[in-house]
VOGU-3710 file (C-alpha; in Angstrom, 3 decimals, decimal comma):
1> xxxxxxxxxx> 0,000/0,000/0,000  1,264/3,511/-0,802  -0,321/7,041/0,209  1,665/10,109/-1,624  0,557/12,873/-2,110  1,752/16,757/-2,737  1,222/20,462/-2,807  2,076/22,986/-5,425  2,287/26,686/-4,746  3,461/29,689/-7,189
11> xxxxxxxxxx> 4,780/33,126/-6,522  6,565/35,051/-8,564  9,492/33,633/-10,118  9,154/30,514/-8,087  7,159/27,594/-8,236  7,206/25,744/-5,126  6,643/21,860/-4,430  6,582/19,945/-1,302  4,790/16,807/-0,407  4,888/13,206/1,247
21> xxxxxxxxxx> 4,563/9,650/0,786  3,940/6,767/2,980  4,761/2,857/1,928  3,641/-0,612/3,494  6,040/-2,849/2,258  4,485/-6,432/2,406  7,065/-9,651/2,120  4,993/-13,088/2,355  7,154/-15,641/1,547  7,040/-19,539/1,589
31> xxxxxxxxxx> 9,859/-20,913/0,000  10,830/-24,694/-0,182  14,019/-23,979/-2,026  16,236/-27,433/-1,453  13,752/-29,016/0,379  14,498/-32,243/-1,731  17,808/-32,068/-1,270  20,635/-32,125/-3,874  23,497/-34,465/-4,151  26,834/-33,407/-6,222
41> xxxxxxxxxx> 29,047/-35,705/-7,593  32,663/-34,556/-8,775  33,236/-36,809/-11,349  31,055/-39,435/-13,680  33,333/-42,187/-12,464  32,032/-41,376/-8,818  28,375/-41,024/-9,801  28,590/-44,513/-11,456  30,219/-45,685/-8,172  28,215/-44,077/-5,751
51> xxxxxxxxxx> 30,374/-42,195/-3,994  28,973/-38,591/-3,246  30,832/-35,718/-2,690  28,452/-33,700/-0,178  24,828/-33,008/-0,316  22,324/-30,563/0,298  19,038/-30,368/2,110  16,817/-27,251/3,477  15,235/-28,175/7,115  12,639/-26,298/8,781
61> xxxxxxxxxx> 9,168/-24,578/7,923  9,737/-21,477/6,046  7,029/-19,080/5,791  7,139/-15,657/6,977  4,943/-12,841/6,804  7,402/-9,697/7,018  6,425/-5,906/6,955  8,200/-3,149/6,597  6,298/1,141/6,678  8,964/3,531/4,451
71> xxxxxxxxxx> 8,422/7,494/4,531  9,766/10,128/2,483  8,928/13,931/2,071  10,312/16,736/-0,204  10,587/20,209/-0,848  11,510/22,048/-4,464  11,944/24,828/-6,218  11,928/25,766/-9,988  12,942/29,588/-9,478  13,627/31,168/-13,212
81> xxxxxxxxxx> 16,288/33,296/-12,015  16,315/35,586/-15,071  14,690/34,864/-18,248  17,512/33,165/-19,380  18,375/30,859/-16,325  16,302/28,178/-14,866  17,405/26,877/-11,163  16,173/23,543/-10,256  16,622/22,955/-6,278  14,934/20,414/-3,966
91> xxxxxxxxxx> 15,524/18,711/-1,042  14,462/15,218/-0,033  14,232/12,777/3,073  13,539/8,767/3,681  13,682/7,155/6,172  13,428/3,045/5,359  11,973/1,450/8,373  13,097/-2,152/9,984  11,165/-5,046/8,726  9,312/-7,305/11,402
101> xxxxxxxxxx> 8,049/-10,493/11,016  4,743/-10,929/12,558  5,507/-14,011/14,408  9,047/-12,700/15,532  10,409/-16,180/13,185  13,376/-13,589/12,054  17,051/-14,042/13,913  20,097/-11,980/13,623  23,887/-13,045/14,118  25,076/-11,293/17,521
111> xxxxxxxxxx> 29,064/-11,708/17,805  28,727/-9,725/21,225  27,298/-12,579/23,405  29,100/-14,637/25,761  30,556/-17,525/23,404  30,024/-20,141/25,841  26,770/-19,804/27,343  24,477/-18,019/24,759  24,208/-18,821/21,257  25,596/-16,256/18,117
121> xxxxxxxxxx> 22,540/-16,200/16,422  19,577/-14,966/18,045  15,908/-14,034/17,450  14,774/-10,726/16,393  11,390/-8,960/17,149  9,751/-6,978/20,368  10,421/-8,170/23,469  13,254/-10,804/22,032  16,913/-10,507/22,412  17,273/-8,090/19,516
131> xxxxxxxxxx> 14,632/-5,830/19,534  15,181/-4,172/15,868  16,961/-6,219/12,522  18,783/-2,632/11,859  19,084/0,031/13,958  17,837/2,213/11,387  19,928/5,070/9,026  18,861/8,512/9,741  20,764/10,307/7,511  19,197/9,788/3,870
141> xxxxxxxxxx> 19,350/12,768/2,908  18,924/13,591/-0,871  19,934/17,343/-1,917  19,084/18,324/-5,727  20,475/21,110/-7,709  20,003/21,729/-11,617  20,165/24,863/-13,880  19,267/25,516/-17,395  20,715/28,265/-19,231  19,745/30,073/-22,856
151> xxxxxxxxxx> 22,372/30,908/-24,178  21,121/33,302/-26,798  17,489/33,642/-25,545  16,477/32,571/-28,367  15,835/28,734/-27,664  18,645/27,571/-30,275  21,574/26,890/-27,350  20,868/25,447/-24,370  22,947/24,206/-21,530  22,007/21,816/-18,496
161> xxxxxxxxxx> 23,488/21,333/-15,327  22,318/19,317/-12,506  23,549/16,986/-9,635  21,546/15,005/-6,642  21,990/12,084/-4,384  19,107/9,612/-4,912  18,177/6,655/-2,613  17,654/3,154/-3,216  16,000/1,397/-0,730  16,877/-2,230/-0,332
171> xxxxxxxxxx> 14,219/-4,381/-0,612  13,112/-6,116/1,973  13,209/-9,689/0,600  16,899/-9,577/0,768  17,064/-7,929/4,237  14,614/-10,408/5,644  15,944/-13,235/3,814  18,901/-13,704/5,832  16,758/-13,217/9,145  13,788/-15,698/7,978
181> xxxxxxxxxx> 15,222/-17,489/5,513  18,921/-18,689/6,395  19,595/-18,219/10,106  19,464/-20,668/12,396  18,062/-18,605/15,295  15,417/-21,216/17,047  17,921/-24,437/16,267  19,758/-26,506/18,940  23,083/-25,560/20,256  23,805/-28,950/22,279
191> xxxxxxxxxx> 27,440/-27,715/22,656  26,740/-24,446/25,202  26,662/-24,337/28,924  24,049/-25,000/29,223  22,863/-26,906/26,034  20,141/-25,263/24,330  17,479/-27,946/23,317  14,615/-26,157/21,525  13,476/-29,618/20,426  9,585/-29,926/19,547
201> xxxxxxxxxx> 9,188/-26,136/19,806  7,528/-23,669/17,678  10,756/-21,846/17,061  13,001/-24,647/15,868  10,208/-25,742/13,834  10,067/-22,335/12,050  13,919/-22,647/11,646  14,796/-22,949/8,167  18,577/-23,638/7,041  20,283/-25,204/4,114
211> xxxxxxxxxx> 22,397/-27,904/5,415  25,276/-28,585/3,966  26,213/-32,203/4,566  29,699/-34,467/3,955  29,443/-37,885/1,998  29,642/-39,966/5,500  26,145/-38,661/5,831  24,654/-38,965/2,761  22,871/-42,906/2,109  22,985/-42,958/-1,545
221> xxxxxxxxxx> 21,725/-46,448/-1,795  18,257/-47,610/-2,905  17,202/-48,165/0,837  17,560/-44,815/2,128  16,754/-42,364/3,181  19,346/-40,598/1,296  19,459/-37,461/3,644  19,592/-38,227/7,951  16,539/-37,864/9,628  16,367/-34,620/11,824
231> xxxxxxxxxx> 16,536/-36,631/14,996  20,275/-36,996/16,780  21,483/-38,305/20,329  24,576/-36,047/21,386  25,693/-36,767/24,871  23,035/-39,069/25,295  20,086/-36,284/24,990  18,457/-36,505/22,155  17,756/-33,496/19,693  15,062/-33,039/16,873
241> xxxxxxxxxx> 14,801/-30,457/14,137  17,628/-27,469/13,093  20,726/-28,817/15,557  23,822/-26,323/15,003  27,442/-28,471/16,497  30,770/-28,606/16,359  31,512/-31,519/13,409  30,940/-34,866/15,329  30,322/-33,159/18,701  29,440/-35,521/21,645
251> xxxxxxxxxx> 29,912/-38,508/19,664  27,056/-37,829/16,816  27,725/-38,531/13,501  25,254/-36,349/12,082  26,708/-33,072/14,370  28,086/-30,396/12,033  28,239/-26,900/11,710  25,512/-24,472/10,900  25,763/-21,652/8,152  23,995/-18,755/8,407
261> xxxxxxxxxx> 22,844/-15,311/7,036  23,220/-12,081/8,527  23,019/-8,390/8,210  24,932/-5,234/9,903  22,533/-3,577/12,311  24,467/-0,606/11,202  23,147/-1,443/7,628  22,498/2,486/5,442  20,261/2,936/2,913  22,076/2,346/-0,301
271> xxxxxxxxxx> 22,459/5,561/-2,562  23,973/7,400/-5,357  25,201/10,537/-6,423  24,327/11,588/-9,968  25,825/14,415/-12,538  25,405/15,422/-15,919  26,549/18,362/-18,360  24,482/18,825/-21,330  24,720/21,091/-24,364  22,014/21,040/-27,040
281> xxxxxxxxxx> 21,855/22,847/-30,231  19,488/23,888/-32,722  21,069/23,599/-36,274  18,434/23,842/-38,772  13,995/24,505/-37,364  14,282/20,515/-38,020  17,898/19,382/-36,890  19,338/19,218/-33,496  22,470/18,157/-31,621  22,796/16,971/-28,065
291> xxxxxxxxxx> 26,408/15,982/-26,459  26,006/15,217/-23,161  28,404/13,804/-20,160  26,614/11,797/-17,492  28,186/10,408/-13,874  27,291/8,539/-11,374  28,506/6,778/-7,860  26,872/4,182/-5,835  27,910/4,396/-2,356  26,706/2,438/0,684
301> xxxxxxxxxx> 25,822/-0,592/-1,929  24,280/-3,979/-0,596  27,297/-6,048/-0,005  27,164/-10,073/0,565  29,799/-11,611/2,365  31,026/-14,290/4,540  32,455/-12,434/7,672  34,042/-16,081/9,021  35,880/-16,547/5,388  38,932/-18,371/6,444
311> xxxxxxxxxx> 41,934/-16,703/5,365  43,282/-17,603/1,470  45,398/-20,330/1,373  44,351/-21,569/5,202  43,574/-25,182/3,752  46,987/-25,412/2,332  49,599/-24,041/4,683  48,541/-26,976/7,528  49,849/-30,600/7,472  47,561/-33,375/7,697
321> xxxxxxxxxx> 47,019/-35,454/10,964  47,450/-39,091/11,126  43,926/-38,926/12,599  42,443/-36,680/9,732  43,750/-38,972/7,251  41,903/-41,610/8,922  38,412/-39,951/9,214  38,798/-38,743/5,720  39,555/-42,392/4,230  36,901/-44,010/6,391
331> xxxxxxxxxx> 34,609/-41,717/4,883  35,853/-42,089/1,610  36,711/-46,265/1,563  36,413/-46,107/-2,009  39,155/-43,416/-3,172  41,582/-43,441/0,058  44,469/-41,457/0,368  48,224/-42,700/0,829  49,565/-42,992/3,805  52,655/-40,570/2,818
341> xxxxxxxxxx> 50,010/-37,480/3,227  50,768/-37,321/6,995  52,814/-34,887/8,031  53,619/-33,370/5,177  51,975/-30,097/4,228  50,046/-30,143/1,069  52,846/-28,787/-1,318  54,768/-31,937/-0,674  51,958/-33,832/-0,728  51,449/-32,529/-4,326
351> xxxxxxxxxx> 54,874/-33,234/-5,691  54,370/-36,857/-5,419  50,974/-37,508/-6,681  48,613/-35,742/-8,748  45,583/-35,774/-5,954  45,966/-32,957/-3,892  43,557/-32,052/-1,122  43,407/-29,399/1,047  43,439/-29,936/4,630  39,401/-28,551/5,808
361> xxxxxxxxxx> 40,183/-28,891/9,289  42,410/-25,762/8,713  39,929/-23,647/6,898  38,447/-21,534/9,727  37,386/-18,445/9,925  38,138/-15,320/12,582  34,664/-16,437/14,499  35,484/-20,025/14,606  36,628/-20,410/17,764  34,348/-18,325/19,340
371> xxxxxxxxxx> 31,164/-20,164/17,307  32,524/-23,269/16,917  29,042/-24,325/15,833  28,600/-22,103/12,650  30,673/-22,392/9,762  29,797/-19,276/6,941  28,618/-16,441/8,212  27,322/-14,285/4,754  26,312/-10,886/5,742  24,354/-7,879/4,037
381> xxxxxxxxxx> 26,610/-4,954/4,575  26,960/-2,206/2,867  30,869/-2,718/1,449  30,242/-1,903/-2,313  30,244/0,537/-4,860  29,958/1,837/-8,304  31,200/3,937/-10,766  29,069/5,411/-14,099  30,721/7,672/-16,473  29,465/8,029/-19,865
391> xxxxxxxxxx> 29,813/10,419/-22,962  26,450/10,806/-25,238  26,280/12,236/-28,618  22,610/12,423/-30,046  21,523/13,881/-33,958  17,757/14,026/-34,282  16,300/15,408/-37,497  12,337/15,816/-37,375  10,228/14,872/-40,638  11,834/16,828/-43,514
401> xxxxxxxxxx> 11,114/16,444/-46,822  9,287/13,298/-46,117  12,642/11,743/-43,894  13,294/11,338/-40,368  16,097/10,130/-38,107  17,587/9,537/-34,714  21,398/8,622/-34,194  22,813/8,188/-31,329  25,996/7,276/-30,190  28,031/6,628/-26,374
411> xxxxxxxxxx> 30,964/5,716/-24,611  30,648/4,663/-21,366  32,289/2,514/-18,866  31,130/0,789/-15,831  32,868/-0,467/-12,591  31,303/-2,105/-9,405  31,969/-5,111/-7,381  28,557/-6,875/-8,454  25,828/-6,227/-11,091  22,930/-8,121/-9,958
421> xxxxxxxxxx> 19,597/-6,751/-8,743  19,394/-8,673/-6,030  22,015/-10,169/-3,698  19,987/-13,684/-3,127  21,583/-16,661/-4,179  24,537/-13,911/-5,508  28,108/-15,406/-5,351  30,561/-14,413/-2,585  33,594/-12,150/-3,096  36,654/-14,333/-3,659
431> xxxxxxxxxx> 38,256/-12,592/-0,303  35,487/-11,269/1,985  37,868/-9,326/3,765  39,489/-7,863/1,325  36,268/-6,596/-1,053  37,930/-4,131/-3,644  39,609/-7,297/-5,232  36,482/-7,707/-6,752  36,182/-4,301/-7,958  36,208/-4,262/-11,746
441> xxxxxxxxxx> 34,027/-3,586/-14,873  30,772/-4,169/-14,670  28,508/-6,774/-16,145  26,221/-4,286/-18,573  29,935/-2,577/-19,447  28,902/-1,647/-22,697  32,090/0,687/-24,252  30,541/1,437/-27,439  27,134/2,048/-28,489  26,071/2,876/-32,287
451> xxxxxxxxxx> 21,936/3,534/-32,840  20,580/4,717/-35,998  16,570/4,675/-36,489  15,199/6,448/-39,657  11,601/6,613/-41,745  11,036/7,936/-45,116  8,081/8,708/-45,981  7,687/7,833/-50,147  6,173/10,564/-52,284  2,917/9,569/-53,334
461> xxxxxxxxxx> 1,432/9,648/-56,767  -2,384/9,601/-57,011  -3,257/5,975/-58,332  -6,301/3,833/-58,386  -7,167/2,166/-55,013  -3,962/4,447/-53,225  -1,571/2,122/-54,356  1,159/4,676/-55,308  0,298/6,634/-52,358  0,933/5,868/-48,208
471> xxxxxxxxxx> 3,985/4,219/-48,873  6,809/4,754/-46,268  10,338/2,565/-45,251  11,674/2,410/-41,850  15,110/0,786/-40,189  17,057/0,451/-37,116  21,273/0,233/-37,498  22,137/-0,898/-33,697  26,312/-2,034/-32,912  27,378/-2,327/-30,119
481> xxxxxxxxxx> 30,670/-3,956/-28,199  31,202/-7,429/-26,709  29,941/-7,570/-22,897  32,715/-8,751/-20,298  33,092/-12,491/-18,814  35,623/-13,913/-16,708  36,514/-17,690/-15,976  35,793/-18,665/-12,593  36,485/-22,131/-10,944  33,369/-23,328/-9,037
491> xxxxxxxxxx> 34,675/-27,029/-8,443  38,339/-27,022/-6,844  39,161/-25,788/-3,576  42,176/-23,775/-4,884  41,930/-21,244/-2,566  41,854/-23,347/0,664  38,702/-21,587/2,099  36,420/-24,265/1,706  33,973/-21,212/0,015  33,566/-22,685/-3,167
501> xxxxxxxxxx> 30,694/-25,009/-2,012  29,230/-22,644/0,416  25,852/-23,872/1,017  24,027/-20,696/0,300  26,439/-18,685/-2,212  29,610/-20,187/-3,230  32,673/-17,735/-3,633  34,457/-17,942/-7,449  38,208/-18,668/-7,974  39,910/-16,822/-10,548
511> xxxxxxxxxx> 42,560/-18,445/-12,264  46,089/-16,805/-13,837  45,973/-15,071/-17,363  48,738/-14,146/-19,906  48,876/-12,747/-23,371  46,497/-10,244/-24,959  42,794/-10,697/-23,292  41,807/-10,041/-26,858  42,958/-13,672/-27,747  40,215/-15,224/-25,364
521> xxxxxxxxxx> 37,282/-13,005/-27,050  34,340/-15,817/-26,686  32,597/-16,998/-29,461  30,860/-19,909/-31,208  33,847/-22,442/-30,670  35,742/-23,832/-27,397  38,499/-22,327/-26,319  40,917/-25,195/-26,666  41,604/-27,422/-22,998  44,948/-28,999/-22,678
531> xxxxxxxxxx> 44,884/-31,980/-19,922  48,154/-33,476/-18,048  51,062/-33,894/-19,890  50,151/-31,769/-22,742  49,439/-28,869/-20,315  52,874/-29,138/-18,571  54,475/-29,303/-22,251  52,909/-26,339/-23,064  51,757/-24,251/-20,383  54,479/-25,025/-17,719
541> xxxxxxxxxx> 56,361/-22,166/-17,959  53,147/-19,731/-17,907  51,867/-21,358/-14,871  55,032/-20,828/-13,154  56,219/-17,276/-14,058  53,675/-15,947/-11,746  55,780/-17,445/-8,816  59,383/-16,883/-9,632  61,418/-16,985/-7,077  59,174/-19,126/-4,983
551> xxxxxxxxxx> 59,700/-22,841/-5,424  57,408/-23,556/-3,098  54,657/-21,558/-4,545  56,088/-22,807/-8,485  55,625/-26,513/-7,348  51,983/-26,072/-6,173  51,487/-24,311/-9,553  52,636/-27,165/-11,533  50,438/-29,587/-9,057  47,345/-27,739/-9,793
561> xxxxxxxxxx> 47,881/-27,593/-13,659  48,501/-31,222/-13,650  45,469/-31,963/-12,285  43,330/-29,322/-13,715  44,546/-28,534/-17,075  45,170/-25,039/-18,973  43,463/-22,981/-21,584  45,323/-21,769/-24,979  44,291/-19,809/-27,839  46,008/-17,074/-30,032
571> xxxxxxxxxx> 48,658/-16,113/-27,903  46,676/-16,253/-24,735  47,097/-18,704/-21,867  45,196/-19,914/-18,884  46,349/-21,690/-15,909  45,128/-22,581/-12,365  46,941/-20,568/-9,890  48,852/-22,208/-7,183  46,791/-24,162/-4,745  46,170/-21,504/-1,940
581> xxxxxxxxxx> 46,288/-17,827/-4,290  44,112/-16,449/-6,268  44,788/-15,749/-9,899  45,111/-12,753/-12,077  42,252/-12,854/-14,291  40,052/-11,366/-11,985  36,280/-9,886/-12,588  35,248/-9,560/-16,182  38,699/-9,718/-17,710  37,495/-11,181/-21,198
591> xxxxxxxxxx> 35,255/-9,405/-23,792  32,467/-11,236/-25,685  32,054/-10,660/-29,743  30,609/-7,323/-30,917  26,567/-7,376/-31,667  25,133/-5,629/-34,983  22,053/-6,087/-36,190  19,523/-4,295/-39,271  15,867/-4,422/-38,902  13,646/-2,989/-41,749
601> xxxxxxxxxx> 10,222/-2,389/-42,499  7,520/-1,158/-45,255  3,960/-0,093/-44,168  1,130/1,152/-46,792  -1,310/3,624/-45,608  -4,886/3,568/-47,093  -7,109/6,078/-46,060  -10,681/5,140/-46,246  -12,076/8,750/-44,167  -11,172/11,150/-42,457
611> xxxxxxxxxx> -10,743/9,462/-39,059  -10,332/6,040/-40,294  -6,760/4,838/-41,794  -6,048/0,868/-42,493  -2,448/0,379/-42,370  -0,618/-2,815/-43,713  3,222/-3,783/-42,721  6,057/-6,103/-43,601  8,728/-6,026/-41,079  12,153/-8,013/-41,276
621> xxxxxxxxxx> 13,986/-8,211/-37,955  17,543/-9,254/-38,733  16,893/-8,601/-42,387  21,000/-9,235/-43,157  19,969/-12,979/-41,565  23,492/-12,275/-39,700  24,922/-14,498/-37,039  25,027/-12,735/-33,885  26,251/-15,229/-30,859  25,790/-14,322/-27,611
631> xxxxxxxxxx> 27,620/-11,051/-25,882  29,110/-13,666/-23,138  29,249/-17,347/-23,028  25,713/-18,819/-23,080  25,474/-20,262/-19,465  27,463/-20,193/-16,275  28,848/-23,569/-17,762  30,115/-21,329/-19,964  32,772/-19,800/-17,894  33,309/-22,478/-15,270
641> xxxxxxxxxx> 36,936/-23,511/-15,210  38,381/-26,837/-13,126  36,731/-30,126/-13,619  35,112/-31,628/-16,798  35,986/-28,671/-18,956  34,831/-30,249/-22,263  31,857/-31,026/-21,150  31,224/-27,253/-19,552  32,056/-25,736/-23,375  34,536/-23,175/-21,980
651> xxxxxxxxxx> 34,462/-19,654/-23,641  32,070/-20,790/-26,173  29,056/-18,477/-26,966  27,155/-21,440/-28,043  23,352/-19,373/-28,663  21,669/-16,587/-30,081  20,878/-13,051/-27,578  17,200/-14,133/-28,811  17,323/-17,544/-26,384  14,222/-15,788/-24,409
661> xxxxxxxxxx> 12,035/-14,580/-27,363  12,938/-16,572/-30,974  10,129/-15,230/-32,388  10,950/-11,197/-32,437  14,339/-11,471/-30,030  17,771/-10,063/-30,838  19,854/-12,442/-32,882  17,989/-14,795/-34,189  18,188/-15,689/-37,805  15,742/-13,755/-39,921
671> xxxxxxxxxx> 11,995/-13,320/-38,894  9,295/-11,640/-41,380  6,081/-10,647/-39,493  2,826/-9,176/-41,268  0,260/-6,599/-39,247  -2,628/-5,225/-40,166  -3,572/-2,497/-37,756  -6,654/-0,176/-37,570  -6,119/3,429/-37,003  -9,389/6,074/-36,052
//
């Protein structure tokens, strides 16, 4: 529901505006997302054999009914200063409040409990142990400021001025997802003093969380169940529903770790200062020119992050245990490890077979050992931001002597740390404590873009039945420049973080890049995969430059290229980076192929009275019948690096832009439509 509404009041040179507007901001949500489960294999061999890799269940009841009441007033002024200048200046204020759920199933992560007697995630709402989700941001302020000036007086040159900070209020599906829909704040914490049993309650049942479980757990056999019932004896008490423990805690096989979502209490309202300089000129009564510059900066963006990422490399600066080995290869009877992998750290390991593993008992984060119970901790914060800057040149001619046109062409580039509308099921920064890394161009980073639209209207001839008369041609000229990809590996813990199958948003790997980031320009083809000894042949030396100097570092390189391959084509090369760094070819590195496409079409007027016209059309979308692949690879497959490769079709834009629409979409081959349309 939404109540605005506004007052307008002129005097003199000034015409005043202020108002108001009121929002109810409804969220009902019942999502089962998981609740089947899903089990990942990492190779076919394993699938064939049975052997699981982990799996993947949601628990708990998940249906919420969250609100959230937004306010806003403003104030402006359009005061024509002289009769040349125009000032535009207004003021705004929001205020987005907290949402509440009405049952009070919502929970926040709280690091500033005592560790060993109350649990880090607790439940949100009136009279609970956080009152408020966020403690609310005060200070959205939005200031506005514009100016128009003529040059002449005489309307042919005109210049425009103007700057603001607008707000964006977060919605509050992703705010209230991490409080209803990931965190674990009515589960059992069996491993406090005292335990917390919330077993057969009302809360725990209204505890939803995506459990990530190991193979030991998983019963992939046709008796079943695959996925452990919710019932578990630790210490001889016996827990039902959402249970959050240390891994194997008093004894229970089924005791692991609990992720989680969170977000800041501190959390601002995101926003964005905006600025543009425009000049437009009259050339001709019928021609005019428009070069504009426009910029803009997001600040205080929704961030999404895990705040207990263990640090890079963690899993691979340890040595393995003589009793990890053993847990590992009891869970894992079918693919054991050699003995030799005990104590040695995982370099050595690496130099004398080609299975290297990092060591997950190593891979925790700074909250760890205070929370021993909850593994990833992925917050809403407020850690990104944007850059916009853009240069637009615009010709418009109005009907002259029967033709028409509009060209337009800009420049532009665009940098941020993520380009999705909504951080839900978005990935993880590759180092959540270090979130510039990710900081690059932009998804939509469109350089160049070339539009050209024009109708001619035919000069009739008077003809029996109008058949020389009516007759008019239209087209549309749009090219534009490859969008950016990058390859990301989604399969191998390289990093030793353990992020990369993060139950609810796994964090990409980047791998190492050299040679001209033309050469890896996707398009309708692989990008060729070199396996084993082929890749040390001919990417050895790439992998290892990176490194010089450290052996070390230049063995772990070769280890992770044995076993994952490399990437070649014209001059370019791509290799994993050494197990425990990330690589070089970071966020939207590559560029896919350019996009042009011609549309045409030919309508016939008849008029039949004078309010009453038939018109009949022929229109030819792609009328060239050009091949236009798609700007990036065609699927996340598409740029996944690390296991299976072939299979995943690796830099290859393998469809059309017109996948969504292949009747009237962008890039399919050529369409021909007929309309007759109706006009009084």
């Amino acid at each position: 529901m939404e109540i605005v509404d506004s007052v307008s009041y002129l005097r003199g040179k000034h015409a005043f505006k202020f108002g108001f507007d009121f929002m109810d901001v409804v969220h009902d949500n019942n999502n089962f997302d998981q609740g089947n489960g899903q089990v990942t294999f990492d190779t076919l061999q394993n699938f064939l054999l049975g052997a699981p890799l982990r799996g993947l269940v949601q628990q708990g009841q998940n249906q919420v009914f969250v609100r959230a009441h937004w306010y806003g007033a403003f104030f402006q002024d359009d005061w024509r200063l002289t009769p040349r200048v125009t000032l535009n200046l207004g003021l705004r204020y929001e205020y987005e409040g907290t949402p509440t759920e009405r049952f009070n199933h919502m929970g926040n992560f709280n690091p500033n409990v005592d560790p060993a007697t109350t649990p880090g995630v607790e439940q949100v709402g009136p009279g609970e142990p956080i009152p408020r989700m966020l403690r609310g941001d005060h200070t959205a302020f939005s200031p506005r400021l514009g100016v128009a000036w003529d040059v002449r007086g005489n309307g042919k040159t005109v210049i425009r001025a103007g700057g603001s900070i607008l707000r964006d209020a977060e919605i509050v599906e992703q705010l209230a997802a991490g409080g209803a829909g990931g965190t674990p704040f009515g589960a059992n914490f069996p491993s406090l003093t005292p335990p917390v049993n919330n077993s057969g309650t009302d809360l725990n049942a209204h505890t939803p969380n995506r459990v990530t479980l190991p193979a030991s757990q998983i019963k992939w056999d046709l008796a079943g169940p695959v996925f452990p019932t919710q019932s578990q004896v630790i210490n001889t008490v016996t827990y039902t529903g959402i249970t959050c423990a240390p891994t194997g805690f008093g004894g229970s096989k089924l005791a692991s770790p609990c992720t989680t979502q969170a977000t800041s209490r501190n959390f601002l309202q995101p926003g964005a200062a905006e600025w543009n300089v425009d000049f437009q000129r009259a050339i001709t009564k019928s021609l005019t020119l428009d070069l504009a510059y426009i910029g803009n900066h997001g600040f205080h963006e929704a961030s999404f992050e895990d705040i207990n990422q263990p640090a890079i490399g963690a899993g691979w600066n340890t040595p393995w245990t003589a009793a990890q080995l053993t847990a590992f290869n009891t869970a894992n009877s079918k693919n054991p490890l050699p003995n030799g992998i005990v104590g040695l750290t995982s370099s050595q390991f690496c130099l004398n077979t080609n299975r290297c593993l990092a060591n997950t008992a190593a891979e925790v984060g700074p909250y760890s050992s205070l929370f021993p119970y909850l593994s990833a901790i992925d917050q809403t914060g407020n850690e990104f931001h944007s850059n916009y800057n853009a240069l637009e040149i615009t010709v418009n001619e109005h009907t002259s002597h029967g033709l028409s046109f509009l060209g337009g062409y800009t420049y532009s580039h665009a940098l941020d740390q993520t380009s999705s509308q909504s951080l839900i099921n978005a990935p993880l920064q590759i180092d959540s404590h270090n979130p510039q890394l990710f900081y690059s161009n932009g998804n939509n980073d469109i350089r160049h873009r070339f539009t050209f639209s024009a109708t001619y209207l035919i000069p009739g001839i008077k003809a029996p039945g109008q058949m020389l008369q009516g007759w008019s041609v239209s087209g549309l000229l749009l090219m534009q420049s490859g969008l950016p990809w990058f390859p990301q590996d989604l399969t191998t813990d390289i990093l030793g973080t353990g992020e990369f199958k993060n139950s609810i948003a796994k964090s990409p790997q980047t791998w190492n890049y050299s040679g001209p980031t033309s050469a890896f320009t996707s398009g309708p083809h692989n990008i060729p995969f070199l396996t084993r000894s082929a890749a040390i042949a001919s990417c050895g030396a790439a992998a290892q430059a990176p490194y010089a100097g450290n052996p070390q570092l230049q063995s772990l390189a070769v280890s992770s290229l044995t076993n994952l391959g490399c990437y070649m084509q014209g001059g370019g090369v791509l290799t994993p980076p050494a197990y425990g760094t990330i690589g070089n070819a970071n966020r939207n590195i590559f560029r896919g192929p350019s996009y042009k496409n011609v549309d045409l079409s030919v309508s016939k007027d008849w008029k039949l009275k004078e309010r009453l016209t038939t018109q009949f059309r022929v229109e030819f979308f792609n009328i060239l019948n050009r091949a236009d692949f798609s700007s990036t690879p065609a699927s996340a497959n598409g740029t996944t690096v690390g296991l299976d490769p072939e299979v995943a079709q690796f830099g290859c834009s393998c469809t059309t832009p017109d996948v969504a629409n292949p009747v009237v979409g962008s890039g399919g081959p050529r369409h021909i439509q007929f309309a007759l349309k109706l006009i009084y």
